[in-house]
C-alpha positions in Angstrom: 95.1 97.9 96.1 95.5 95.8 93.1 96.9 96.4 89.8 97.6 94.5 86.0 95.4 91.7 86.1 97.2 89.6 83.9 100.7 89.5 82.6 101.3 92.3 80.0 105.1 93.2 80.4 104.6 97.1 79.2 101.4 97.3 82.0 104.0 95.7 84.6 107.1 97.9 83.7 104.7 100.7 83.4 103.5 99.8 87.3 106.9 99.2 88.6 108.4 102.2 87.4 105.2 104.4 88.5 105.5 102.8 92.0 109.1 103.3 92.1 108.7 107.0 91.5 105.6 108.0 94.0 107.3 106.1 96.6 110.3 107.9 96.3 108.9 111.0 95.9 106.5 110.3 98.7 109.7 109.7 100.9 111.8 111.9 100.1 109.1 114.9 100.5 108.5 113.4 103.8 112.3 114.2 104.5 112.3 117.9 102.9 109.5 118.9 104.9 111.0 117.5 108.0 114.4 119.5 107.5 112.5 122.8 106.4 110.4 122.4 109.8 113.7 121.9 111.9 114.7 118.5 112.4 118.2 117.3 110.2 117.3 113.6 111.2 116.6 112.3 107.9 118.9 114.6 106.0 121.8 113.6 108.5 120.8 110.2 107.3 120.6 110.3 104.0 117.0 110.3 103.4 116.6 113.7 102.1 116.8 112.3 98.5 115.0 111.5 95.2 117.2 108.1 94.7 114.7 105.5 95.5 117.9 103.1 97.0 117.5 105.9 100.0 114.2 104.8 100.5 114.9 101.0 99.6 112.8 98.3 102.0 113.4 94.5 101.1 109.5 93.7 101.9 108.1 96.6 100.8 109.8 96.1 97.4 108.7 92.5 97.3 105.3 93.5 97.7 105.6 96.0 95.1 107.0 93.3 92.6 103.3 91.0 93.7 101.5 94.0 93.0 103.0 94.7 89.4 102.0 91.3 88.6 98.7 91.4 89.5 98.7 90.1 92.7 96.7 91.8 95.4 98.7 93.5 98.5 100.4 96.8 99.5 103.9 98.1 98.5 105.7 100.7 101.2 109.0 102.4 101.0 111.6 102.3 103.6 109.8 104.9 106.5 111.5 108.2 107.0 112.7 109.2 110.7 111.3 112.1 112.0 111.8 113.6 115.8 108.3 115.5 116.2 110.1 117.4 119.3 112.2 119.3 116.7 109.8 120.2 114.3 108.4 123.7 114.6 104.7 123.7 115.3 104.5 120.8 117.8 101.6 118.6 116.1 100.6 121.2 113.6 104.0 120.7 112.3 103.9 116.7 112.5 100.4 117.3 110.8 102.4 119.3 107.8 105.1 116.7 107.5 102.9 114.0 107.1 100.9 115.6 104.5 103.6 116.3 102.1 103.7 112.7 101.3 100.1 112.6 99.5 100.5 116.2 98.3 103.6 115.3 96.7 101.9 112.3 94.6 99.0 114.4 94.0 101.8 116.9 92.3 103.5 114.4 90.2 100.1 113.0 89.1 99.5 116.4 87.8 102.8 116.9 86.3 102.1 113.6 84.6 98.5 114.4 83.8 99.8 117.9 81.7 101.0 115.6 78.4 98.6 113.0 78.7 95.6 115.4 78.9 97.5 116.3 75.2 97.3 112.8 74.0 93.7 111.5 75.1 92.6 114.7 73.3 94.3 113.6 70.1 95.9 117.3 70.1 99.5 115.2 70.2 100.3 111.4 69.2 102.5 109.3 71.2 104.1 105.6 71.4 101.1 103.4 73.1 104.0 102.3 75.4 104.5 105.8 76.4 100.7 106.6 77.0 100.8 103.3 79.4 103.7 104.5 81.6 101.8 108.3 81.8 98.2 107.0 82.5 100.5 104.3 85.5 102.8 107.6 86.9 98.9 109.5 87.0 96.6 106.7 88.3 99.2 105.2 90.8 100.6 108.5 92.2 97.0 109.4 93.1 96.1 106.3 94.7 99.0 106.4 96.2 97.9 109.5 97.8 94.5 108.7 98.8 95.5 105.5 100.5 98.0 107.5 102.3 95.4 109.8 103.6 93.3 107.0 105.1 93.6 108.4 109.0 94.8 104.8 110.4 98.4 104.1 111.7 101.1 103.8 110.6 99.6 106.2 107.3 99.8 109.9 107.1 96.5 110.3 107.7 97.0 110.2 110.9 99.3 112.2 111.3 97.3 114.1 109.7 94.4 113.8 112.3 96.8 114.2 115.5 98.0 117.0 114.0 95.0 118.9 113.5 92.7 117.5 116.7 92.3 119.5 120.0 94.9 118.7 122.5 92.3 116.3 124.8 91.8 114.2 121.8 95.4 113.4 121.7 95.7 111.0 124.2 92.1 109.2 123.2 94.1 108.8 119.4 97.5 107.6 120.4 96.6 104.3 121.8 95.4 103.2 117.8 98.9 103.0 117.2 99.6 99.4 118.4 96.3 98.1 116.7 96.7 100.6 113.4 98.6 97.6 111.1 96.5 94.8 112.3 93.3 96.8 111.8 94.8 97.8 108.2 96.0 94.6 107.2 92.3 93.1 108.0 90.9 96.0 106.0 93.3 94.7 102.9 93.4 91.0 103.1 90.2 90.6 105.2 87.5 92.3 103.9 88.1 91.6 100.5 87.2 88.0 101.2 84.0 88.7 103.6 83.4 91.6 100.4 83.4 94.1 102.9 85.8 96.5 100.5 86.2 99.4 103.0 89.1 101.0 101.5 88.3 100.7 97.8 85.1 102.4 98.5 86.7 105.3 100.1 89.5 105.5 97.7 88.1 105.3 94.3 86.2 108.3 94.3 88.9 110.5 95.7 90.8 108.3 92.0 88.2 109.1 90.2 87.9 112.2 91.2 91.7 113.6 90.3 91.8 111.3 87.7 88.9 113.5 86.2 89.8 117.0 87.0 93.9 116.5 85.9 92.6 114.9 82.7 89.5 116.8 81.8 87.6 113.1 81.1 84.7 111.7 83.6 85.4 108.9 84.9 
């Protein structure tokens, strides 16, 4: 994913402080979900929280910084710990817990979405600076959720997938794991450069599409 294109300090604020928020949103939902299905681990460690210093990850936040400025990259918060033989449901239950992440973004997007909807229609008027942080907190939290999805390791998606697979293709699916952050690192830096743009072509529609149905506007 990439972001401002050039340096506008209201466009970069607005990104940092969208990024901030569906990050630790994303976490901390990952945390809620986890202690409503049975395992404590990430309350008993502080995780089950909205304050995005719980969810702090010096690399992660680096790459968030690039990112506000333009630069192209992913940004990650600190990973929550989960013990899948606690939760309730086996997989299905791993499968849930996963998903909360994106379905949490794709919430605060629409929360977002309610009084910007107000403004693009002209039915309310707002500061421009304020329009730029609700169009960031809306776009970002949604890609933020469709990049999530994406059923590679180490993202929910596949968690997602494992969780929701019969049980013999379980073992076929596990292996990814110790090839899923090369494979999406090449997908990110890599294909870019050969203009192979895998990920951007599966994740703008899923923008486009939420962007259109939470603000009424095609896009």
């Amino acid at each position: 994913m990439s972001f401002p294109t050039q340096f506008d300090p209201i466009s970069i604020l607005a990104t940092l402080i969208a990024l901030i928020v569906g990050i630790s949103v994303h976490e901390f939902s990952h945390a809620w979900s986890a202690n409503a299905l049975g395992d404590p681990t990430a309350r008993q460690m502080g995780r089950l929280s909205l304050n995005p210093m719980r969810h702090f990850d010096p690399v992660g936040f680096f790459m968030l910084l690039l990112l506000a400025f333009g630069f192209f990259g992913i940004a990650w918060g600190r990973p929550v710990p989960i013990n899948p033989y606690r939760l309730r449901g086996g997989r299905r239950g791993v499968a849930l817990t996963s998903l909360a992440g994106p379905i949490s973004n794709l919430f605060v997007a629409g929360v977002f979405a309610v009084p910007l909807r107000f403004v693009l229609s002209g039915q309310i008027q707002m500061a421009d600076n304020l329009a730029t942080l609700l169009v960031a907190l809306v776009s970002f939290n949604i890609l933020l959720a469709a990049f999530n999805l994406i059923p590679i390791p180490p993202l929910d998606g596949f968690g997602v997938l494992e969780g929701i697979v019969p049980n013999y293709w379980v073992p076929v699916l596990e292996p990814i794991r110790q090839y899923g952050v090369p494979i999406l690192l090449g997908l990110i830096f890599l294909g870019p450069l050969l203009h192979i743009n895998v990920l951007g072509t599966v994740i703008t529609p899923i923008h486009n599409l939420f962007m259109s149905a939470f603000l009424g506007i095609p896009m």
